[in-house]
C-alpha positions in Angstrom: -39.0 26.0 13.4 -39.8 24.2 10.1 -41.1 20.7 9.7 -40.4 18.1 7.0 -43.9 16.2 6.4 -46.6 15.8 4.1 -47.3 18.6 1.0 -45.4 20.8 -1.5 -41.8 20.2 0.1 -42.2 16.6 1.0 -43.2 15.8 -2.7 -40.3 17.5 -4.2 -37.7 16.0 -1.5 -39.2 12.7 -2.5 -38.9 13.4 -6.6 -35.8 14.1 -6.1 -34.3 11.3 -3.8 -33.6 8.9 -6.7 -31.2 11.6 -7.8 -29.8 12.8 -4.5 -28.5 9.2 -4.3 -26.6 8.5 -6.8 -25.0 11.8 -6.2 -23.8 11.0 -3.4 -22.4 7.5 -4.3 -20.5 9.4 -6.9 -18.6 11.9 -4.5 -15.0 10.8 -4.0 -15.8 8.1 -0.8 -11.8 8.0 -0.6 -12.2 11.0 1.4 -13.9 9.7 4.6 -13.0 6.0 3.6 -15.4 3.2 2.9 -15.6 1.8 -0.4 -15.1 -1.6 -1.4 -16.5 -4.3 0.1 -19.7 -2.6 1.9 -22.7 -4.4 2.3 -25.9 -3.4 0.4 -27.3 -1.8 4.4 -24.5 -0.5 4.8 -24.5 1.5 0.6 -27.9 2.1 1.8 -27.0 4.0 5.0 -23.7 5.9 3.6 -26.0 7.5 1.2 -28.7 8.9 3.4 -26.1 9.5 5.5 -24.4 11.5 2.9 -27.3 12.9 1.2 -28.6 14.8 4.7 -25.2 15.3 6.4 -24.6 17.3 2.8 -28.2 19.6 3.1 -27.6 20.3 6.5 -23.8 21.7 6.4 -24.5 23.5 3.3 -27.9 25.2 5.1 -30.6 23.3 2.7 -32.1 21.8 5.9 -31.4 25.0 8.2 -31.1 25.2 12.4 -34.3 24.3 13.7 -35.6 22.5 10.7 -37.5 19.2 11.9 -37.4 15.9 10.3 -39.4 12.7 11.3 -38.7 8.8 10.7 -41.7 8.2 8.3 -40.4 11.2 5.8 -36.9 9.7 5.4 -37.9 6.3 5.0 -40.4 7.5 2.3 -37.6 10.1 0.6 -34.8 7.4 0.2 -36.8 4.1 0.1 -35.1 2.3 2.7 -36.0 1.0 5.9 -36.7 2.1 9.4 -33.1 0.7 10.7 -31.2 2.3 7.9 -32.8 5.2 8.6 -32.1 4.9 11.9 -28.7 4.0 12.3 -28.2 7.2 9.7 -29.7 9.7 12.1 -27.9 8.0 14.8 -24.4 8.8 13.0 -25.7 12.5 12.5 -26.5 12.5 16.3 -22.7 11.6 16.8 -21.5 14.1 14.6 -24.2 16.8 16.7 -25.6 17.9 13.3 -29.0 16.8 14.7 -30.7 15.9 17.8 -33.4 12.8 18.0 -36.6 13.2 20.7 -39.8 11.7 21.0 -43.0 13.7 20.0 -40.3 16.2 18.6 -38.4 14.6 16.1 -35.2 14.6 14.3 -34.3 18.2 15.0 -31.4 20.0 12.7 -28.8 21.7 15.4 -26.7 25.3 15.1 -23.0 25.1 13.4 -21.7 25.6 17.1 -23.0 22.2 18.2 -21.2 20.1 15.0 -18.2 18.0 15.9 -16.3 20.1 13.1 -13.3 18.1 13.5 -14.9 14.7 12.1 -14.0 14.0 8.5 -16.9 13.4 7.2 -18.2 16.6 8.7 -15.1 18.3 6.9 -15.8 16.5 3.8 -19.3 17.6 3.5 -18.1 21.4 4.2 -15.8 21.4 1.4 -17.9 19.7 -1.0 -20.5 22.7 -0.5 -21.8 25.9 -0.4 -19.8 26.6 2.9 -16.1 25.1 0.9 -14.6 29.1 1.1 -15.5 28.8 4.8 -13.9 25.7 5.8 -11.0 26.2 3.6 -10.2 29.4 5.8 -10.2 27.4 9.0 -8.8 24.3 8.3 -5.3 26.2 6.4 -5.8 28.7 9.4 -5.7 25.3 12.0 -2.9 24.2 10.1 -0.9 27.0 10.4 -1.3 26.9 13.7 -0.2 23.1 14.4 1.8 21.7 11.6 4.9 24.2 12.0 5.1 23.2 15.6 4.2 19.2 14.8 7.2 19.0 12.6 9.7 20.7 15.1 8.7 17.9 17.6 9.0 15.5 14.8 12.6 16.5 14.7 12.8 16.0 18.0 11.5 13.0 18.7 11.1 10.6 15.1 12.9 7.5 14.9 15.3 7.1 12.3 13.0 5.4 10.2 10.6 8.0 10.1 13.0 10.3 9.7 14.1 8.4 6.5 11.0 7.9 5.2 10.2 11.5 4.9 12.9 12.2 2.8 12.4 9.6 0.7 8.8 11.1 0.4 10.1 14.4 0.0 12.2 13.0 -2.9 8.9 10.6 -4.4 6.9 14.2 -4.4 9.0 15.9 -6.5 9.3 13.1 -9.1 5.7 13.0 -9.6 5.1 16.9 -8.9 6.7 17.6 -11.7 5.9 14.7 -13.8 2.1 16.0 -13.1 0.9 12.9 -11.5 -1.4 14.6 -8.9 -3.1 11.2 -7.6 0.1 10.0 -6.5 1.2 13.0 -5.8 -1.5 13.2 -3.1 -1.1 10.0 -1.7 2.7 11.0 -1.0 1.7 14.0 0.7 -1.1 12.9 2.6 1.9 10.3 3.9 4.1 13.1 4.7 2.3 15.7 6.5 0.7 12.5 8.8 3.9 11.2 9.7 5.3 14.1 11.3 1.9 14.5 12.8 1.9 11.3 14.8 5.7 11.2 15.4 5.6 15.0 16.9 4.9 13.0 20.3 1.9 15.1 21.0 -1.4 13.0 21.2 -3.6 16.6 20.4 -1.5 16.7 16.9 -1.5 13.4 16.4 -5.3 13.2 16.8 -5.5 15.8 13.9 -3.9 13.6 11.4 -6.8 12.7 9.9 -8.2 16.1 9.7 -4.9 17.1 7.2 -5.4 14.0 5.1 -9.3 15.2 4.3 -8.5 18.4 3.5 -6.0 17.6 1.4 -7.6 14.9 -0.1 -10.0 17.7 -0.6 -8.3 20.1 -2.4 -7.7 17.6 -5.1 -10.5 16.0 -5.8 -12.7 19.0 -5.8 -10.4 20.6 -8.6 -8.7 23.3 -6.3 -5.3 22.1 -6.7 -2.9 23.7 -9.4 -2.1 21.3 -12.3 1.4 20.8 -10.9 2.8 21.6 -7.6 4.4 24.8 -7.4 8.5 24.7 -7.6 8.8 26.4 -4.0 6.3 24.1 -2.4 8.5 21.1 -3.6 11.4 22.4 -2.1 10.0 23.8 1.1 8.4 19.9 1.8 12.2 19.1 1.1 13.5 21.1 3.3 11.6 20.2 6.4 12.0 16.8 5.8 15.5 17.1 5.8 15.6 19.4 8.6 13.5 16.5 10.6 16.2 13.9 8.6 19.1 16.1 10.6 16.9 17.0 13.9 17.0 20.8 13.0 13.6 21.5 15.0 14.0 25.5 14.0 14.7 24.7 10.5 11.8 22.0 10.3 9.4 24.5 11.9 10.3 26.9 9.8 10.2 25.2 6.6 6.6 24.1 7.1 5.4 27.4 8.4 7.0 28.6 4.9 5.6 25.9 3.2 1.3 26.6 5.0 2.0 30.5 4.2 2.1 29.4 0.5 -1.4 27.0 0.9 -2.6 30.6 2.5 -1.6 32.3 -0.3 -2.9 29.6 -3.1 -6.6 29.4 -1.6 -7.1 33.4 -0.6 -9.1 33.9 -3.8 -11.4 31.5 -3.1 -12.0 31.9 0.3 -14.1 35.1 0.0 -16.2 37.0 2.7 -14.9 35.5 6.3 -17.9 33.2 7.3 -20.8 34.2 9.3 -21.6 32.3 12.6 -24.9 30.6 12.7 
């Protein structure tokens, strides 16, 4: 078990806080939302937050490393409640456990809440991005095929609609190379059928697809355009949906998450170790 306090390491975490800050105010807060409109506290407390949620999915601050109250107000400059209500977050997320006489403990990969966005966010931004990009297209694989056959099932009409008419929108700016709209098309796409499959476990992972693909754009791992058969494959499940063709819609987006496989293989290298 390592402890954060006084000597070598302290100094240099505290050097380099200044820094670690504005880093994180620069990542892309779109992301995990926030953004405009925050209050000063609450700046404050999204970039602690940010800063350690970072070190400790990326293994700077590794399982069992301890961390006390007086070393993070002293590192960041902030005070005891910001601190606070940051660790309390992590707490939530289980990337760290709290205890008297102890301290601010850092906990195994098996005990994060990998699902949260944030915690998603932070993955993909670091060291561990090859990692997470395996199992969130390998959790997609798994879910959105079936999500959009019970979209086809069960969608209203104006869902049903709206996703060919997004369908249509993402090949416009696809192929006009306007990526951030682009995004914001297919981020609106791929939740709709989520939360119209009728199924409140795919629904819940709504979220989950709009961070990773959120992801893969702002951290430069999309192509500069679309690819022509991705295009046509969200075209085809949305008009499979459009027409209630469940086998068609499945198909079409299994088709569709077996070419995100095959775009992000080469940078998913070794599979990842447990911790």
């Amino acid at each position: 078990m390592t402890r954060s306090g006084h000597g070598h390491e302290g100094s240099e975490q505290r050097a380099s806080s200044a820094n670690d800050t504005a880093t994180v105010r620069a990542s892309p807060a779109d992301a995990v939302g926030g953004g405009a409109g925050e209050s000063n506290v609450e700046v404050l407390h999204s970039g602690v937050l940010d800063t350690l949620g970072k070190e400790i999915t990326d293994g700077r601050l590794p399982t069992g490393h301890v961390l006390t109250l007086d070393l993070l107000e002293e590192r960041f400059g902030v005070s005891r409640t910001v601190v606070r209500e940051s660790v309390r977050v992590l707490q939530s997320m289980g990337l760290v456990t709290s205890r008297r006489r102890v301290g601010i403990t850092v906990q195994p990969r098996r005990s994060w809440n990998v699902f949260d966005p944030r915690v998603i966010w932070w993955r993909l931004a670091g060291e561990g991005r090859e990692a997470q990009l395996r199992s969130l297209t390998e959790l997609r694989i798994a879910v959105e095929p079936l999500a959009t056959a019970d979209a086809a099932r069960n969608a209203s009409g104006e869902v049903r609609s709206r996703v060919v008419e997004l369908s249509s929108m993402m090949r416009a700016k696809g192929e006009a190379g306007e990526l951030d709209d682009f995004l914001e098309l297919d981020i609106e796409f791929h939740t709709a059928l989520l939360r119209t499959s009728g199924n409140e476990m795919f629904e819940a992972l709504a979220d989950v697809v709009a961070v990773v693909l959120r992801g893969r754009t702002q951290l430069g791992l999309m192509p500069h355009q679309p690819v022509p058969r991705a295009l046509d494959l969200h075209e085809r499940a949305a008009h499979a949906v459009a027409n209630a063709r469940s086998e068609e819609a499945e198909d079409a987006m299994r088709e569709l998450l077996a070419e995100v496989r095959d775009a992000v293989v080469p940078v998913w290298g070794n599979p990842p170790v447990g911790k």
